[in-house]
C-alpha positions in Angstrom: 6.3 -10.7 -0.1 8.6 -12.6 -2.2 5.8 -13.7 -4.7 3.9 -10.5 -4.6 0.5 -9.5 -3.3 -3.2 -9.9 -4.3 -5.4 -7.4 -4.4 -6.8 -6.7 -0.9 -4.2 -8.7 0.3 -2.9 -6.6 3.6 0.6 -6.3 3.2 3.0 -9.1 5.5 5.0 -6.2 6.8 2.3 -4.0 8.1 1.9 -3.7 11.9 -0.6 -3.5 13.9 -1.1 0.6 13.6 -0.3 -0.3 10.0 2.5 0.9 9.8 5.6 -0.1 7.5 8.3 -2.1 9.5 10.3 -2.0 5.9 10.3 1.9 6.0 13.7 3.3 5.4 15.5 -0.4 5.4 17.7 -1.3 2.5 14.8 -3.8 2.3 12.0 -2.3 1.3 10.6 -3.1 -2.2 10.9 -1.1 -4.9 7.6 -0.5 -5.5 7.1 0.8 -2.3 9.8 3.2 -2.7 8.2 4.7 -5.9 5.3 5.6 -4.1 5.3 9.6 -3.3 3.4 10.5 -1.0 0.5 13.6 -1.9 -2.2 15.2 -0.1 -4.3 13.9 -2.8 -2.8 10.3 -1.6 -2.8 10.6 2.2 -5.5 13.2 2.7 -5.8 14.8 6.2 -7.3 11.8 8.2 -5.9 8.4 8.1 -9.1 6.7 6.8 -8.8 8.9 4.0 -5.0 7.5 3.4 -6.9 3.8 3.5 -9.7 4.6 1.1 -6.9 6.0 -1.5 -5.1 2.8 -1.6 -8.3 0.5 -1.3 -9.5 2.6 -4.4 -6.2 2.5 -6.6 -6.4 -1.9 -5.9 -9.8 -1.8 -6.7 -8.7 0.1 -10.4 -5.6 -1.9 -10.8 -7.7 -5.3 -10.0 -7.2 -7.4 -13.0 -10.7 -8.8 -14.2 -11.0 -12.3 -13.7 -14.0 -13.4 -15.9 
């Protein structure tokens, strides 16, 4: 996503099982790549991965007021 991505914005190179059809290309963006993943971050369940990254845009949200 060339210009970035809003919050709640679903990522352009998600598919369908959401998963990231940039993984391991030369590609990907960095910011992607400085994500680690944790057990804090992906839990045991998918919906548990989800929440995590709904929750850290939610933080990161800039206020618009």
């Amino acid at each position: 996503m060339p210009e970035g991505k809003m919050s709640g914005e679903r990522c352009i190179q998600l598919s369908l099982d959401n998963k990231c059809q940039l993984f391991g290309k030369p590609e990907r963006p960095s910011v992607c790549l400085s994500i680690a993943p944790s057990l804090e971050m992906c839990g045991e369940e998918p919906w548990q991965a989800i929440k995590w990254l709904l929750d850290l845009e939610k933080a990161t949200t800039p206020n618009l007021q």
